[in-house]
N, C-alpha and C positions, 0 to 999 in steps of 0.2 A: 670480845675483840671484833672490831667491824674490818674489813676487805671492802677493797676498789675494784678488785678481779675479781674474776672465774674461776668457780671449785669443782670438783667433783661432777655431778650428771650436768649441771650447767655446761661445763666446760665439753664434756665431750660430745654433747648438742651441736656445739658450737662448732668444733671440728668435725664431725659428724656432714655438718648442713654445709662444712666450704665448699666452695666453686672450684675441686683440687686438678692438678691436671695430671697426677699419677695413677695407676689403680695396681695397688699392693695387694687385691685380693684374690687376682686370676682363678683358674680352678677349685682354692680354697679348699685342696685333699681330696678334691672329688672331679679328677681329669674324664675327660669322656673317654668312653669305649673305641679304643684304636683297635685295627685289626691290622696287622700291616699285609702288606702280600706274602704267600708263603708262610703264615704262622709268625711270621720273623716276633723277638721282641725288644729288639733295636733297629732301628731304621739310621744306618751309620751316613753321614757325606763327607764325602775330602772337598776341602776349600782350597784351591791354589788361588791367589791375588796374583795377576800381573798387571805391577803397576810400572814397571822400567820404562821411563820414557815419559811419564805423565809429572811427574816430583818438582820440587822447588828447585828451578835450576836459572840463570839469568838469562839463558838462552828461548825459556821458556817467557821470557817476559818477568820475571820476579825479580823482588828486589835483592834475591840473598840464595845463596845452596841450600839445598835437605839438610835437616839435622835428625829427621825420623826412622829408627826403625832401620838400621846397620850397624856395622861390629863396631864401630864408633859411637860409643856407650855417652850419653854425653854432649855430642858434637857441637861444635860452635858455630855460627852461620856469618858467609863469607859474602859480600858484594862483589865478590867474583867467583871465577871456576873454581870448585872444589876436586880437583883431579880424583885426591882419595875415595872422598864422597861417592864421585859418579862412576869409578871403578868399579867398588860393590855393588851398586847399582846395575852397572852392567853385566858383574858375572851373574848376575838372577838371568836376565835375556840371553845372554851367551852360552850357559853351561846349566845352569840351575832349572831351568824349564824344562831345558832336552830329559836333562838326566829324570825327572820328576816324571814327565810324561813317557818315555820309554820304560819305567817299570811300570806304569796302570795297565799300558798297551800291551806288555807281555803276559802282565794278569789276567787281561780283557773284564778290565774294570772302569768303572764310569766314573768322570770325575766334575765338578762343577767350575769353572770359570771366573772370578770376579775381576771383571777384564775395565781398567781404565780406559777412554777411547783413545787419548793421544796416545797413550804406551801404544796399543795395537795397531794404530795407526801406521807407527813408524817399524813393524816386525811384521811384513806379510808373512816370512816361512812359520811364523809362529799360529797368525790366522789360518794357514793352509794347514796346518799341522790340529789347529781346533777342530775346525770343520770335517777333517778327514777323521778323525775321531770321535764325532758324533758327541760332545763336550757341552752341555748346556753352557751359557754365557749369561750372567747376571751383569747388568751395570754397578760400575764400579764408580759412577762419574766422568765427568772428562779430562779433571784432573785429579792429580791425590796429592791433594792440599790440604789443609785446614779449610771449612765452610762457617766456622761459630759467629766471626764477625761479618760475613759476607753479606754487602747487600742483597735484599731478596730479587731484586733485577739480574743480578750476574748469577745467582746460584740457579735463577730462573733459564738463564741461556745455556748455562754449563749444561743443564737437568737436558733441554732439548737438542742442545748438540752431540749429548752422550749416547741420548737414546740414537739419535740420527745418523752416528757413523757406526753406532753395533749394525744397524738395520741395514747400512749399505756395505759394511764386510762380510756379514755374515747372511745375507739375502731374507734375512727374519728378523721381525722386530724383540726385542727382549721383551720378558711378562717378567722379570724379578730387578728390585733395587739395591745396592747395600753402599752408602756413600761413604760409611766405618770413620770419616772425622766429619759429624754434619752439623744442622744447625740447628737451632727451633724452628725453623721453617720448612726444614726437608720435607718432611710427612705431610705438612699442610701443601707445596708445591707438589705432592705426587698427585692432590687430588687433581692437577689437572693435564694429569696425563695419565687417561683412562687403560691405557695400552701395560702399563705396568700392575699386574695381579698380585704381588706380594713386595713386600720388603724384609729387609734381615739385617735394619739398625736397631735391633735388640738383642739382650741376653738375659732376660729376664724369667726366663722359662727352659720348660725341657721337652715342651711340646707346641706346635703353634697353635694360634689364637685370630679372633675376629675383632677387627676394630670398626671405625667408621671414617671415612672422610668427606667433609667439607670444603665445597669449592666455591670460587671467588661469587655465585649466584646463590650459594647458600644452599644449594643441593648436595644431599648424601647420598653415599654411597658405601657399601662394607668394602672393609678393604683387609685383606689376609698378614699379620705378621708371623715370618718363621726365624722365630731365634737362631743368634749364630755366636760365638764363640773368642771371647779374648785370653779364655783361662786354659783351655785342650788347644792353644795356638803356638805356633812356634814363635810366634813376635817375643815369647818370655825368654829366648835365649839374648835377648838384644837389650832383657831390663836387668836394672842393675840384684833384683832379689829374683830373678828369674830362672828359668835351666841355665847349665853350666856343662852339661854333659848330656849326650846320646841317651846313656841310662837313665839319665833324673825323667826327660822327656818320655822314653817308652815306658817309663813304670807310672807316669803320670794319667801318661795314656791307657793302660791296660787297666790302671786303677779304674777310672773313670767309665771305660767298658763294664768291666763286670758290675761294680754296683746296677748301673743301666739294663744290664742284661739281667741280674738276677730279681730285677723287681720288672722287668719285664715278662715273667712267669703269668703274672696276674696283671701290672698296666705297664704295656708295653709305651719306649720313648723313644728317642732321639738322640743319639750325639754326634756333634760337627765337629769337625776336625778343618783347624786355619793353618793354613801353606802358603809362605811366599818364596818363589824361585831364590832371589838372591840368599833368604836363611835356611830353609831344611834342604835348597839344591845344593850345599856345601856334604862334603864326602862324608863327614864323620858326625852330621846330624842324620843325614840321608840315611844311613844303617839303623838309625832308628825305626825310619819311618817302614823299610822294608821289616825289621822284627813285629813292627805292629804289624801292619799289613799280612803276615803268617800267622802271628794271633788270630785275628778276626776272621781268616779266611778256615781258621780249623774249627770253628761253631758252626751249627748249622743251622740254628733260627736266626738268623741276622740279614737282613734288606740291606746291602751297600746298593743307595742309589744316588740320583743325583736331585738339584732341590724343586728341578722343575719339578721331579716324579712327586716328589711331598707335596708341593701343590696339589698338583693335579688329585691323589687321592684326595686332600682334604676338601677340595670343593665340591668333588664326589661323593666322600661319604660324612662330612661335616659342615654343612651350610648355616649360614649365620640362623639364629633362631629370626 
């Protein structure tokens, strides 16, 4: 029998030698030696998003309302005001941040920021309420839109006007990225904004990692990725095979700790925890989040920190080879 293809050691030459642009083989069961601070064998983060204010709305210039990511399972997009829409919307700014941020701050616990610029923009008691809480702040973008089709010129200005109004609310430039709908170009437009040390448009892993970026002169540079979280996020109460209940959520979450924790014995990891005001700031997810929160806080190898701190130790004690 003759063949026109590829068999066998041929073929996997052949894929072998592509020019691929994933790398499925990360650590390959052999993560490096973490140490966290304190013994910890979890280095836990809460992620609150606030995007209120930043969303597809016509006010904002778009052609149509959000359909993403509220109790409107579904929704259909309106060339005009979505009153429902932007209600939800709102109770995340209104009620769902307070309530969120005044349980950390009773705990006197750190939390991480993924702060849209227009949302923040238009919520000073909210930026006064970050800063007074010492709250790392990751860019979020400038808006929280869709980027997949976007010219790379407009994701180009969005990228530097995001960074530009973190740095004039919060009198410090951001060092983290996470754009959470981007594009093929994100990563490539970070290289040319040296000012940003990490990014966390991945979930690929349970510890971060060393990449490289390539800028428009063809210079590289390492550039830090820390995985972040759509599976331990609360966005699953808002999909249709998602949480349904308080309890689905904190046994998801407690699942997901203890595995982490108990192979943290010997290689310790990571897990992120995603928050957005307008869905776990609702009263009867919110109890979840406080039963986790007494989980975790009854271990006592456990790092709750925030993701600047992950940075910062891994440049310290993990520098690119």
């Amino acid at each position: 029998m003759t063949t026109s293809y590829l068999r066998g050691q041929d073929l996997i030459n052949q894929i072998q030698q592509q020019d691929y642009s994933r790398d499925l083989i990360g650590y390959h069961g052999q993560p490096p030696k973490v140490e966290w601070p304190n013994k910890a064998r979890v280095a836990v983060q809460f992620v609150l998003n606030y995007e209120e204010g930043g969303e597809n709305h016509i006010e904002h210039g778009d052609a149509g309302s959000e359909q993403f990511l509220s109790d409107i399972v579904g929704a259909a997009r309106y060339p005009n005001l979505h009153m429902s829409m932007d209600s939800m919307y709102e109770y995340g700014s209104r009620a769902g941040f307070w309530r969120i941020h005044k349980e950390f701050q009773k705990r006197n616990l750190p939390m991480t920021i993924f702060g849209v610029g227009m949302a923040l923009a238009r919520n000073p008691y909210i930026v006064q309420a970050i800063k007074d809480a010492n709250y790392d702040v990751v860019s979020h973008g400038q808006r929280w839109i869709h980027y997949q089709d976007m010219p790379i010129e407009l994701e180009r200005q969005y990228m530097d006007q995001a960074i530009s109004v973190l740095e004039t609310l919060f009198d410090q430039t951001p060092i983290g990225w996470y754009t959470g709908r981007d594009s093929p170009n994100t990563r490539k437009l970070l290289a040319e904004f040296p000012q940003i040390k990490y990014d966390c448009d991945y979930y690929g892993d349970d510890l971060p990692f060393w990449s490289t970026l390539t800028n428009a002169e063809g210079q590289k540079r390492p550039h830090l990725i820390i995985p972040y979280t759509l599976e331990s996020n609360d966005m699953k109460f808002c999909a249709p095979a998602g949480f349904n209940s308080g309890e689905q959520y904190f046994q998801y979450l407690k699942d997901s700790f203890n595995v982490l924790y108990a192979e943290g014995e010997t290689e310790p990891k990571m897990l992120s925890i995603g928050m957005h005001c307008r869905i776990l700031g609702r009263p009867g997810r919110f109890k979840a989040l406080q039963r986790f929160l007494d989980y975790v806080q009854s271990h006592e190898q456990v790092w709750i920190c925030k993701r600047n701190d992950i940075a910062e130790y891994w440049y310290k004690n993990h520098l690119p080879e």
